[in-house]
One Martini backbone bead per residue (centre of mass of N, CA, C, O) as a GRO file, in nm:
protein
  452
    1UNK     BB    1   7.978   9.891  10.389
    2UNK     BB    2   7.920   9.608  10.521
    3UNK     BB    3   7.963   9.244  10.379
    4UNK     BB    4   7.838   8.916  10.271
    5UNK     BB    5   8.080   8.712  10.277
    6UNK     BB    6   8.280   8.390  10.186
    7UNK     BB    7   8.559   8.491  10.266
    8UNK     BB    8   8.494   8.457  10.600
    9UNK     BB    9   8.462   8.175  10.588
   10UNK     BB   10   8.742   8.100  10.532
   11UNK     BB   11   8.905   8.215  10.743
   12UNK     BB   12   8.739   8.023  10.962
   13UNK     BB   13   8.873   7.780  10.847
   14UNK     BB   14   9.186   7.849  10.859
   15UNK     BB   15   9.141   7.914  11.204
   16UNK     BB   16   9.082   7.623  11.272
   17UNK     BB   17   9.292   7.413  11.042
   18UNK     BB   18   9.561   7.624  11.130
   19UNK     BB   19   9.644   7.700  11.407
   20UNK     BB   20   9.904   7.879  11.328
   21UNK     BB   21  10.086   7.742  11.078
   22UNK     BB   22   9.910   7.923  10.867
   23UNK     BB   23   9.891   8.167  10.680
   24UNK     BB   24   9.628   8.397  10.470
   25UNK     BB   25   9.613   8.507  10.137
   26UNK     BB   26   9.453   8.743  10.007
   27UNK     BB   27   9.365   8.748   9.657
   28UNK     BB   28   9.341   9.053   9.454
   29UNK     BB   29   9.192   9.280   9.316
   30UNK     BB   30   9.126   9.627   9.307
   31UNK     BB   31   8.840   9.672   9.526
   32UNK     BB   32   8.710   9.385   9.668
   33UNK     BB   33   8.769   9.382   9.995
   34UNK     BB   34   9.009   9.262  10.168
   35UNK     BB   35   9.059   9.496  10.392
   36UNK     BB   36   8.788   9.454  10.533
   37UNK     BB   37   8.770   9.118  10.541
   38UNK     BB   38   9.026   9.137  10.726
   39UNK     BB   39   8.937   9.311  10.984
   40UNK     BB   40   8.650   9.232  11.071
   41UNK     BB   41   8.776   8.934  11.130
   42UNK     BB   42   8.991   9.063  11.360
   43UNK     BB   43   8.768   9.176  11.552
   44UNK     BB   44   8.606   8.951  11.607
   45UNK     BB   45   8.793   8.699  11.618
   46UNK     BB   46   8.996   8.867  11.808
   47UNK     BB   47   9.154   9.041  12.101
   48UNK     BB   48   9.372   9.174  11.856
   49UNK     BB   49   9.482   9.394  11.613
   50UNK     BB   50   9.712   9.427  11.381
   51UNK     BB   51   9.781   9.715  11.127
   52UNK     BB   52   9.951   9.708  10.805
   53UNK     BB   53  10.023   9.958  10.567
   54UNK     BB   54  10.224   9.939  10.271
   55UNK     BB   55  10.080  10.214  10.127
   56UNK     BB   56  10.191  10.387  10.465
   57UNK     BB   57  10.431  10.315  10.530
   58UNK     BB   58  10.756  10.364  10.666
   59UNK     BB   59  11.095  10.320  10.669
   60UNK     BB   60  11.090  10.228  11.016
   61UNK     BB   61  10.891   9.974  10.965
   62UNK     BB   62  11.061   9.811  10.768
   63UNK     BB   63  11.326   9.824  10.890
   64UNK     BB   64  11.197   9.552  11.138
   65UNK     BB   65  11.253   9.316  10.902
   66UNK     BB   66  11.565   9.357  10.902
   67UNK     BB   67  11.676   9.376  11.215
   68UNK     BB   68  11.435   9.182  11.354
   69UNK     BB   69  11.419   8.892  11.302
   70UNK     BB   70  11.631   8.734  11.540
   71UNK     BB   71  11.399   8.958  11.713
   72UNK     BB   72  11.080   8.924  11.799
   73UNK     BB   73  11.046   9.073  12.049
   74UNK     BB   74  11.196   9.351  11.907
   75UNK     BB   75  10.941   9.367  11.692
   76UNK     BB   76  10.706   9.372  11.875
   77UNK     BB   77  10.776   9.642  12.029
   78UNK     BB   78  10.785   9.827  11.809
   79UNK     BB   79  10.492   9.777  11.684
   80UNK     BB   80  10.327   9.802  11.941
   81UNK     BB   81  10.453  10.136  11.974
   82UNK     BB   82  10.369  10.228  11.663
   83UNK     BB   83  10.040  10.170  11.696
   84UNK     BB   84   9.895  10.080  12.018
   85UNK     BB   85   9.935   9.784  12.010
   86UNK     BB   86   9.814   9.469  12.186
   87UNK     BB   87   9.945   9.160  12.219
   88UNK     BB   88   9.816   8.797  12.218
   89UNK     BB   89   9.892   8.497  12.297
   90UNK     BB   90   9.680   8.339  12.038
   91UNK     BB   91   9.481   8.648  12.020
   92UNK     BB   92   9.657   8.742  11.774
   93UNK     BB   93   9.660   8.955  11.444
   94UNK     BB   94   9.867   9.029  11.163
   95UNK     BB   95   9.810   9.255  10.924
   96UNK     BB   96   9.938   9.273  10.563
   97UNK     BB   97   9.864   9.557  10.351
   98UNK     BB   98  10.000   9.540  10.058
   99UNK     BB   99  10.235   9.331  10.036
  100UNK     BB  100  10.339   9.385   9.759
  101UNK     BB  101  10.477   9.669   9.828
  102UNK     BB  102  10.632   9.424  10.034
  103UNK     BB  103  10.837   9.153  10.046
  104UNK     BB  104  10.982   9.117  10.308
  105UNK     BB  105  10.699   9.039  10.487
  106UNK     BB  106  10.651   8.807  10.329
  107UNK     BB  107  10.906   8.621  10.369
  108UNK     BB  108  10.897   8.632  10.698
  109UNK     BB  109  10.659   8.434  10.743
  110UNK     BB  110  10.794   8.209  10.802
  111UNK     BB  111  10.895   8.264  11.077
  112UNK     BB  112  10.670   8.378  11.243
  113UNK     BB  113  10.508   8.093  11.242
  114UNK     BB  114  10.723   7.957  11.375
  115UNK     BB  115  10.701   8.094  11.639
  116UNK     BB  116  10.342   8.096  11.692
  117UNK     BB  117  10.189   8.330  11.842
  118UNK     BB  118  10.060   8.433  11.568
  119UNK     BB  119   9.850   8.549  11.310
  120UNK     BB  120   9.847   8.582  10.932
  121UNK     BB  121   9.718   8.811  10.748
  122UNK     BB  122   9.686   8.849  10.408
  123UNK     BB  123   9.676   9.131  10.140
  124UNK     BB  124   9.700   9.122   9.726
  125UNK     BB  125   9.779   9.257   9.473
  126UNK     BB  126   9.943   9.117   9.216
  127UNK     BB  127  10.127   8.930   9.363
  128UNK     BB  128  10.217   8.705   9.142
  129UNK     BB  129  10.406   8.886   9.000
  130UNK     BB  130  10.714   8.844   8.878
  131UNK     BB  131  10.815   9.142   8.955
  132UNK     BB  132  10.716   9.109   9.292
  133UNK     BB  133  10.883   8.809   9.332
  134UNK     BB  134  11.173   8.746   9.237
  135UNK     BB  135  11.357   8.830   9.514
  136UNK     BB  136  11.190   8.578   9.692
  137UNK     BB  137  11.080   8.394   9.946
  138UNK     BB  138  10.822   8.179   9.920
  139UNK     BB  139  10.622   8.056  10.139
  140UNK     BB  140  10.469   7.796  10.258
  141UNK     BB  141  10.318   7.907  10.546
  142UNK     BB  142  10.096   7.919  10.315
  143UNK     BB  143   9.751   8.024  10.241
  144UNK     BB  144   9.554   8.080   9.953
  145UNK     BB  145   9.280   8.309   9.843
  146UNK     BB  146   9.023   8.399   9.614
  147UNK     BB  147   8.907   8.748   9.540
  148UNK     BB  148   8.594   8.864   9.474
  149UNK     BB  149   8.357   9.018   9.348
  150UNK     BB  150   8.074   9.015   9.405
  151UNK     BB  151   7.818   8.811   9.355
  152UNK     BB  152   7.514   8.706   9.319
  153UNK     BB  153   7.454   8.634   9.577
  154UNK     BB  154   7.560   8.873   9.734
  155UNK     BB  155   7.414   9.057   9.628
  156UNK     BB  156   7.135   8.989   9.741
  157UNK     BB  157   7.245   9.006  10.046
  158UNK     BB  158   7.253   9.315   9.980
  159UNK     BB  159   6.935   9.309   9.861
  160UNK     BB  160   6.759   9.141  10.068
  161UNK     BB  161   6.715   8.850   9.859
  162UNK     BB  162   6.737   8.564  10.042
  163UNK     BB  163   6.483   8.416   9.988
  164UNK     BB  164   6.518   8.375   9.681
  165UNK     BB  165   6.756   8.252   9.653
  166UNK     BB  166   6.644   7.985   9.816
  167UNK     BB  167   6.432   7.959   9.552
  168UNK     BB  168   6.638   7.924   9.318
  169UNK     BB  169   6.788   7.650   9.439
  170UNK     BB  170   6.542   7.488   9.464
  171UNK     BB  171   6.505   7.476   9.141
  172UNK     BB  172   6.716   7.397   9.014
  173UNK     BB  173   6.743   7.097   9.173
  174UNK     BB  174   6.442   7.023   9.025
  175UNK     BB  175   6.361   7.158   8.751
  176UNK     BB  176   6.236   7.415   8.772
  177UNK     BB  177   6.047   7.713   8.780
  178UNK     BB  178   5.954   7.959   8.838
  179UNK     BB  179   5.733   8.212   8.968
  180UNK     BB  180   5.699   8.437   8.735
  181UNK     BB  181   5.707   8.667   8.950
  182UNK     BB  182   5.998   8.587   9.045
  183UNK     BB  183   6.126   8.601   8.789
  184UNK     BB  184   6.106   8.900   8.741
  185UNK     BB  185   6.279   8.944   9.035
  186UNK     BB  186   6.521   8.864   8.967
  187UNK     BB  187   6.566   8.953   8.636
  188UNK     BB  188   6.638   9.233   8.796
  189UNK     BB  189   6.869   9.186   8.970
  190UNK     BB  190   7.054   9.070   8.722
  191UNK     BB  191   7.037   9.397   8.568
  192UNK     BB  192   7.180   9.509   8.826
  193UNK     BB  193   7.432   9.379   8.839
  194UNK     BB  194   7.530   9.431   8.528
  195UNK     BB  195   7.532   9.769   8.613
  196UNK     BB  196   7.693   9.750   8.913
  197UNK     BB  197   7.808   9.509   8.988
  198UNK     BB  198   8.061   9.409   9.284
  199UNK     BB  199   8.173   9.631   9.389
  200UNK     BB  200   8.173   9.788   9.658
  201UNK     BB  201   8.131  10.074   9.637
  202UNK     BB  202   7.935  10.026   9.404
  203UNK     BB  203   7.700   9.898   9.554
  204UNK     BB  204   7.684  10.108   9.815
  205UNK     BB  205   7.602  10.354   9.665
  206UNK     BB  206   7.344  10.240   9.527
  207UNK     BB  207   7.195  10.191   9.812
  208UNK     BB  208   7.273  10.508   9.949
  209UNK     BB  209   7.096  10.602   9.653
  210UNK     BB  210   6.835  10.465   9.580
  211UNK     BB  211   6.938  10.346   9.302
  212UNK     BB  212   7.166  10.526   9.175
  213UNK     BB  213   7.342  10.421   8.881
  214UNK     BB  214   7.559  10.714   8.873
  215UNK     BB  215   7.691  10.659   9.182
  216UNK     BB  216   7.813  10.354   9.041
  217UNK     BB  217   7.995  10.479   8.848
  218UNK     BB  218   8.192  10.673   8.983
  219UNK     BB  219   8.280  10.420   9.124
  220UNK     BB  220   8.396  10.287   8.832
  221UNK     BB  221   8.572  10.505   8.744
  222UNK     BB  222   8.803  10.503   9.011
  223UNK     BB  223   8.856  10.199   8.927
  224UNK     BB  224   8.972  10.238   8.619
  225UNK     BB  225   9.178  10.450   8.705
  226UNK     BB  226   9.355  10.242   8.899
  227UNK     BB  227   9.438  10.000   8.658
  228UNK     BB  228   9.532  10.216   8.458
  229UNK     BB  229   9.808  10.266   8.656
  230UNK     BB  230   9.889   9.969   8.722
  231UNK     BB  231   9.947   9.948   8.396
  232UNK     BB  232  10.212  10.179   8.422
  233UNK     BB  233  10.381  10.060   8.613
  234UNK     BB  234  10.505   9.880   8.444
  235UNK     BB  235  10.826   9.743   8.385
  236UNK     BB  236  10.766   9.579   8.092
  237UNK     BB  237  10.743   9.566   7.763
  238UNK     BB  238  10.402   9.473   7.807
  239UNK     BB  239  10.234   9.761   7.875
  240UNK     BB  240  10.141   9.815   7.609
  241UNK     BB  241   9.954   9.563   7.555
  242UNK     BB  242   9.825   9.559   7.804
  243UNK     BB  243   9.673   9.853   7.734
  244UNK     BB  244   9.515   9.752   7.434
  245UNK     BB  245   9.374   9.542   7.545
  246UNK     BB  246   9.181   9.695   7.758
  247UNK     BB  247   9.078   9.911   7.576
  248UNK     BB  248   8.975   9.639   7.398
  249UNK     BB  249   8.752   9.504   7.488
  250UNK     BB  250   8.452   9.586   7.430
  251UNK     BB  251   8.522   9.555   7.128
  252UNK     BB  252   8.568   9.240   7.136
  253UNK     BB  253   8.282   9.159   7.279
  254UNK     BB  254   8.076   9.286   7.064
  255UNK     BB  255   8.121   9.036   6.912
  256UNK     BB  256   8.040   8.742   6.750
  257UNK     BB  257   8.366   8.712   6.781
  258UNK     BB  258   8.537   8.726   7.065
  259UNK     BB  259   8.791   8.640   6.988
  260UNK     BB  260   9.121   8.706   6.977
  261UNK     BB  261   9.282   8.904   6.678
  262UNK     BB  262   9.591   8.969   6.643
  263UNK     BB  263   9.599   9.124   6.397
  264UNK     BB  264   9.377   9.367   6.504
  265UNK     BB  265   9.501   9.488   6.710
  266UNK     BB  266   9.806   9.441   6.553
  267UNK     BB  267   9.979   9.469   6.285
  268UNK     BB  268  10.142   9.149   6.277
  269UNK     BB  269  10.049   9.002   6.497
  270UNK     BB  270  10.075   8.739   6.732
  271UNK     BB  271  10.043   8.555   6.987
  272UNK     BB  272  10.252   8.518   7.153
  273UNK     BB  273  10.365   8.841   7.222
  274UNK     BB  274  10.079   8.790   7.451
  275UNK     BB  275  10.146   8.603   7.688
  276UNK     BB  276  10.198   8.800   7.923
  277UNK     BB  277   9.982   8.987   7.887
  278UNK     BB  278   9.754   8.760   8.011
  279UNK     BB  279   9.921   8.687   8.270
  280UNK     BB  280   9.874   8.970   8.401
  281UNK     BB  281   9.556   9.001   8.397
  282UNK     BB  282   9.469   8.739   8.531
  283UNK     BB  283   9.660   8.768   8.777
  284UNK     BB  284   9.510   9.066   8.835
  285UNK     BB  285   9.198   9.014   8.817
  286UNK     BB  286   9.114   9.208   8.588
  287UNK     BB  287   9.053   8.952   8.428
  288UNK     BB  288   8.878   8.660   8.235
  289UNK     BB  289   9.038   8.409   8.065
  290UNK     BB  290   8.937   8.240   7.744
  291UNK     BB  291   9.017   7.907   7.650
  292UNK     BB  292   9.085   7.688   7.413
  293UNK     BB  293   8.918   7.353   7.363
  294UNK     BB  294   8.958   7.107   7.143
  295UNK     BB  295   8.969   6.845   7.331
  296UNK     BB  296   8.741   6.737   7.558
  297UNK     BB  297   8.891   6.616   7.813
  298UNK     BB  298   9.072   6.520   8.047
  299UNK     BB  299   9.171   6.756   8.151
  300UNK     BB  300   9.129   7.063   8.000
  301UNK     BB  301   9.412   7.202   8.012
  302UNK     BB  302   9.535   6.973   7.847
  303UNK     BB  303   9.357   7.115   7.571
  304UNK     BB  304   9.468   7.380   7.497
  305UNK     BB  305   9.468   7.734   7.321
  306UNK     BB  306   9.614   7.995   7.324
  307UNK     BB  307   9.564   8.131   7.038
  308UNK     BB  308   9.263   8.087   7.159
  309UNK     BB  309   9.141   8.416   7.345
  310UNK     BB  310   8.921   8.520   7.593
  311UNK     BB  311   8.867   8.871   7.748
  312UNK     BB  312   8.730   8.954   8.004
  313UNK     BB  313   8.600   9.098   8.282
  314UNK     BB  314   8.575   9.088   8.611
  315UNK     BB  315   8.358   9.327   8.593
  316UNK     BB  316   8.055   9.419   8.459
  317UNK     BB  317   8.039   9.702   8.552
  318UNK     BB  318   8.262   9.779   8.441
  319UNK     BB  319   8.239   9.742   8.116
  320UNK     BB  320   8.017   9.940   8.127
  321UNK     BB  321   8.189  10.203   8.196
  322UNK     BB  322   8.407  10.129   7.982
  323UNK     BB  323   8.224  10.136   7.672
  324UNK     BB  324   8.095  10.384   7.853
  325UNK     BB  325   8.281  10.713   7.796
  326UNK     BB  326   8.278  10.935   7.616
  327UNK     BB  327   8.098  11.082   7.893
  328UNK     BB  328   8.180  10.984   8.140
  329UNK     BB  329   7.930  10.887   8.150
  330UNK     BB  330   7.585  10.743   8.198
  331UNK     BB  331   7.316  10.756   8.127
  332UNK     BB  332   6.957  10.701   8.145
  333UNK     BB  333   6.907  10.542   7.868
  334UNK     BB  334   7.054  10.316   7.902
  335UNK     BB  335   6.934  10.154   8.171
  336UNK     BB  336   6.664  10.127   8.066
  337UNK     BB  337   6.733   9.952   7.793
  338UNK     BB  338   6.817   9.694   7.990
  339UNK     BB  339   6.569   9.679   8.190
  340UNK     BB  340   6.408   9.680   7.877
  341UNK     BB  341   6.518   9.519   7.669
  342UNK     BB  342   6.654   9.753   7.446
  343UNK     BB  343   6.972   9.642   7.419
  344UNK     BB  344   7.129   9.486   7.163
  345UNK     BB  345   7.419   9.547   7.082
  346UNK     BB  346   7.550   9.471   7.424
  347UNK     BB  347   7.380   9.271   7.581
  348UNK     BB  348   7.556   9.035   7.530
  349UNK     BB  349   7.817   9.099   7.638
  350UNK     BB  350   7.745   9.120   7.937
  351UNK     BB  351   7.589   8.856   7.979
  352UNK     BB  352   7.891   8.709   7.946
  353UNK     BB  353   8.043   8.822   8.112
  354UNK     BB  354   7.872   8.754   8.364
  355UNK     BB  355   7.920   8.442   8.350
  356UNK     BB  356   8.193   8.457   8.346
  357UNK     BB  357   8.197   8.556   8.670
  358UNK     BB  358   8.026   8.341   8.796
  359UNK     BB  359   8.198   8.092   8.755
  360UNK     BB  360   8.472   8.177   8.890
  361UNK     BB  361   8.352   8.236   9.133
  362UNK     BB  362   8.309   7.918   9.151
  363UNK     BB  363   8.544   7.767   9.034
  364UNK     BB  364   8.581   7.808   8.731
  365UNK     BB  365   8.765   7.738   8.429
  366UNK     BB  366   8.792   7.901   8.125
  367UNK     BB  367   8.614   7.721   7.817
  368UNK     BB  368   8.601   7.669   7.482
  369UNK     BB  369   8.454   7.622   7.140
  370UNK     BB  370   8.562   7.495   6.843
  371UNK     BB  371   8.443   7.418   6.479
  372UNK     BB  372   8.537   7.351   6.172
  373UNK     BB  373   8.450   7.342   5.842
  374UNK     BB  374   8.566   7.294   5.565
  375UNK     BB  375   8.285   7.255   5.365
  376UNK     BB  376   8.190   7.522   5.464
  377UNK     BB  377   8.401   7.763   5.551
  378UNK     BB  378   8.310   7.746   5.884
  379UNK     BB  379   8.205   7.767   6.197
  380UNK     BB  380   7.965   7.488   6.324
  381UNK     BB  381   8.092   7.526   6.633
  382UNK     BB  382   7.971   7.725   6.962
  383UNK     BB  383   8.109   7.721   7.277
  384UNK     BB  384   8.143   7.929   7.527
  385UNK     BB  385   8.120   7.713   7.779
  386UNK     BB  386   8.334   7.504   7.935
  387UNK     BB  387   8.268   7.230   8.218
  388UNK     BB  388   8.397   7.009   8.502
  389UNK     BB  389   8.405   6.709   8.735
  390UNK     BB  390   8.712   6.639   8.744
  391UNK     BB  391   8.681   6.363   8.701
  392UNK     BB  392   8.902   6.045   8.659
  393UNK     BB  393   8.621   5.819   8.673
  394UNK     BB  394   8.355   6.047   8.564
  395UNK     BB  395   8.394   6.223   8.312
  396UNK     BB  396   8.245   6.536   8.264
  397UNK     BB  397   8.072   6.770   8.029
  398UNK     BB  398   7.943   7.133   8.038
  399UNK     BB  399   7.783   7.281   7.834
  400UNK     BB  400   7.748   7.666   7.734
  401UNK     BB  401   7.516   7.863   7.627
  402UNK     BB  402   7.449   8.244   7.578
  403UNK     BB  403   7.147   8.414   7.545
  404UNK     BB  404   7.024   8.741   7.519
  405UNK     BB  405   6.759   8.625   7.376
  406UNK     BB  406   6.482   8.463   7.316
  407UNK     BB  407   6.596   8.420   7.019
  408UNK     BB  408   6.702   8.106   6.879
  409UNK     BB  409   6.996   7.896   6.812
  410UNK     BB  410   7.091   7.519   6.839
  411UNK     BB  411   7.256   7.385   6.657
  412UNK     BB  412   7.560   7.424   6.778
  413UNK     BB  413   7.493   7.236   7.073
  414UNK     BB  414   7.386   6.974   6.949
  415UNK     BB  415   7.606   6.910   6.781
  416UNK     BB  416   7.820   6.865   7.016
  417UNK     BB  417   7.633   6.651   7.173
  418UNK     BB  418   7.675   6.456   6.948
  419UNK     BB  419   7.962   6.419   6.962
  420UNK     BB  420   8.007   6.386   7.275
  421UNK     BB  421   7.804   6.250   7.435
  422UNK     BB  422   7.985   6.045   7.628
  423UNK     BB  423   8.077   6.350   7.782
  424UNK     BB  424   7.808   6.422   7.926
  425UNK     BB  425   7.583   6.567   8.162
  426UNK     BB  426   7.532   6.871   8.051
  427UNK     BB  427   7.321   7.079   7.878
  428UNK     BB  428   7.321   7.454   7.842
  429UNK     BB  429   7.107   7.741   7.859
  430UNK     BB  430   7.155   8.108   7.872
  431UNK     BB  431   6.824   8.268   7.947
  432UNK     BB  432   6.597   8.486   8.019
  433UNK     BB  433   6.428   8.280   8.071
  434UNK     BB  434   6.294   8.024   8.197
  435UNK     BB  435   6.297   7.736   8.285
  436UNK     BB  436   6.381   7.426   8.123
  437UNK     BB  437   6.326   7.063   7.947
  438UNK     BB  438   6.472   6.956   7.595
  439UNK     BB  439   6.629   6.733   7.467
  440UNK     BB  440   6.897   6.763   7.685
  441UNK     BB  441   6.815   7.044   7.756
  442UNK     BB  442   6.900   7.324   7.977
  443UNK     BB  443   6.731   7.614   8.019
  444UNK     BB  444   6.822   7.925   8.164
  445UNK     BB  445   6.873   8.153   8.385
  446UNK     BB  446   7.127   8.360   8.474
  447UNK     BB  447   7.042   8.380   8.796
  448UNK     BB  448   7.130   8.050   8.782
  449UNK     BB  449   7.467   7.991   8.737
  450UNK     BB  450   7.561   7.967   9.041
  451UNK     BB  451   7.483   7.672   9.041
  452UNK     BB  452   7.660   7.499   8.853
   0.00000   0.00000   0.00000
């Protein structure tokens, strides 16, 4: 099933404002749709296309990039001879797919683009990890942007839910409520998308199996088993705690201090150790990492705190086929517990990492906040997530609590605002209930979030 996607819309405005002049990058996880909306985009949008699949090409379509770089003439003319397709200047583009497993092709796009005959979109897992690109020179004639699994938003447009979307839009904008029935009627399809998550297969499986959540299973445990080979494949010393961390997410998030204690990870063990382990995760977009923001005020990240960080999965169906793996399925009576909000122990858990999938996917990145108290001996202040609007000149910040339960203490809420009182935008809690609006504080639906 080919969907809509917000990443074709970027396609449109790159081939529109950048006329030849830049490639541009497609980069994400493995299977969130890079190379279907990259080439489906090369279909409508221009008079032919080439795609070379460089995790499928032969030693002698590589060798052309050697060869005949100082020679474009006789460049293309053996790569159309060798596909039998025909390009056409300024009317055609030539998409490099799996870019990363050939940096040699990726080095070339400078040459290319100054040639300026065709256009050139790239797509790549891992792209930017330091052992794929350590021997080449970055172009600079390139555009690129992070894509990610379907959001919330696309995921109603593939289950047909636009009229919905622009109804909880408009609810957003007013801070008004949705009609009672329609609350019903998100909040079905946000606990849809927990349990299915946002890859297009898992999607695709979903709908065309008239939702039957163990076919969007079986395709989420065969991309689970894809992460976990490209994390065997690592160079690098830190492979193994890569593999330790992955494992233990879900273990992770189900506490009710979320971030990681590393000590409990591996015996004697200490942040520092795990620097290279978190960016590599974070980079390979297999998961969304979220540091301590000690002191928030203008530009977040001038005040992280690397030693403290929560590590969410880059998408929450996946989480959830990688939590219960026990049985290599997922039961039915797990799902049913989930959409009948009957399962305590983990939907926190789940809650949380969409949130957190779905902030990123907005282009929000992760800050939580805690503040210890002498006086208890134990944290007084726990912020799930701030985001901020970035402003250099009213810089205001937006703390965000998370409750999977109806019920629930916001003490920790108010103290943060109350502290913070003159840095705040607004403040937020993200729980099942409908919206509403008390004491400065808003309250929302989970699957408001987007819209923050």
């Amino acid at each position: 099933m080919i969907f809509k996607r917000k990443a074709y819309d970027k396609l449109l405005q790159w081939k529109k404002e950048c006329d030849g002049s830049r490639a541009v990058l497609l980069e994400g996880a493995r299977r969130v749709g890079k190379s279907t909306i990259a080439e489906e985009f090369a279909r409508n949008e221009y008079r032919s296309y080439l795609l070379i699949d460089f995790s499928k090409v032969n030693d002698t379509i590589k060798s052309y990039f050697y060869d005949y770089l100082e020679d474009l003439d006789t460049l293309f003319m053996f790569l159309m001879s060798a596909y039998n397709v025909k390009l056409y200047r300024r009317e055609s583009v030539v998409i490099f797919d799996e870019v990363q497993l050939f940096p040699r092709a990726r080095e070339c796009i400078k040459h290319l683009v100054k040639d300026g005959r065709y256009d050139y979109i790239e797509t790549g897992s891992l792209i930017s990890i330091r052992e794929n690109v350590q021997d080449i020179l970055i172009p600079s004639e390139e555009r690129s942007f992070k894509m990610y699994p379907l959001d919330f938003e696309e995921f109603c447009l593939a289950m047909n839910a636009d009229i919905l979307l622009g109804y909880i839009k408009q609810c957003f904008g007013e801070r008004v409520p949705l009609e009672e029935g329609r609350h019903k009627q998100a909040m079905l399809l946000f606990k849809q998308y927990l349990l299915v998550g946002g890859m297009p297969q898992s999607v695709s499986a979903f709908i065309k199996s008239d939702k039957d959540f163990s076919n969007a299973d079986t395709e989420k445990r065969d991309i689970l088993k894809l992460y976990r080979e490209d994390i065997m494949k690592i160079k690098s010393p830190y492979k193994s705690k890569v593999l330790s961390i992955f494992d233990q997410i879900p273990g992770l998030l189900s506490r009710h201090e979320k971030r990681v204690v590393f000590k409990n990870v591996e015996k004697g063990s200490y942040s520092e150790q795990y620097e290279d382990t978190f960016f590599w995760l974070e980079d390979s977009m297999i998961c969304n990492v979220c540091f301590n923001c000690q002191d928030p005020n203008v530009g977040l990240s001038m005040n992280e705190d690397r030693t403290y960080v929560k590590c969410y999965m880059g998408d929450t169906g996946l989480l959830l086929s990688h939590a219960f793996d026990e049985n290599g399925l997922i039961e039915e009576q797990l799902y049913s517990q989930i959409l009948n909000d009957k399962l305590s122990v983990n939907e926190g858990m789940l809650y949380e990492n969409a949130i957190a999938q779905m902030l990123v996917a907005s282009g929000h990145k992760l800050y939580f906040y805690t503040h210890y108290s002498e006086e208890k001996h134990r944290n007084d202040i726990e912020i799930d997530f701030i985001t901020s609007n970035n402003s250099k000149l009213k810089f205001k910040i937006f703390p965000i609590e998370v409750k999977s339960s109806k019920r629930y203490a916001t003490a920790s809420l108010e103290r943060f605002v109350e502290k913070y009182k003159d840095r705040i935008g607004e403040a937020f809690i993200i729980h099942p209930k409908n919206l509403s609006v008390k004491d400065k504080i808003t309250s929302i639906p989970p699957y408001m979030t987007f819209c923050l």
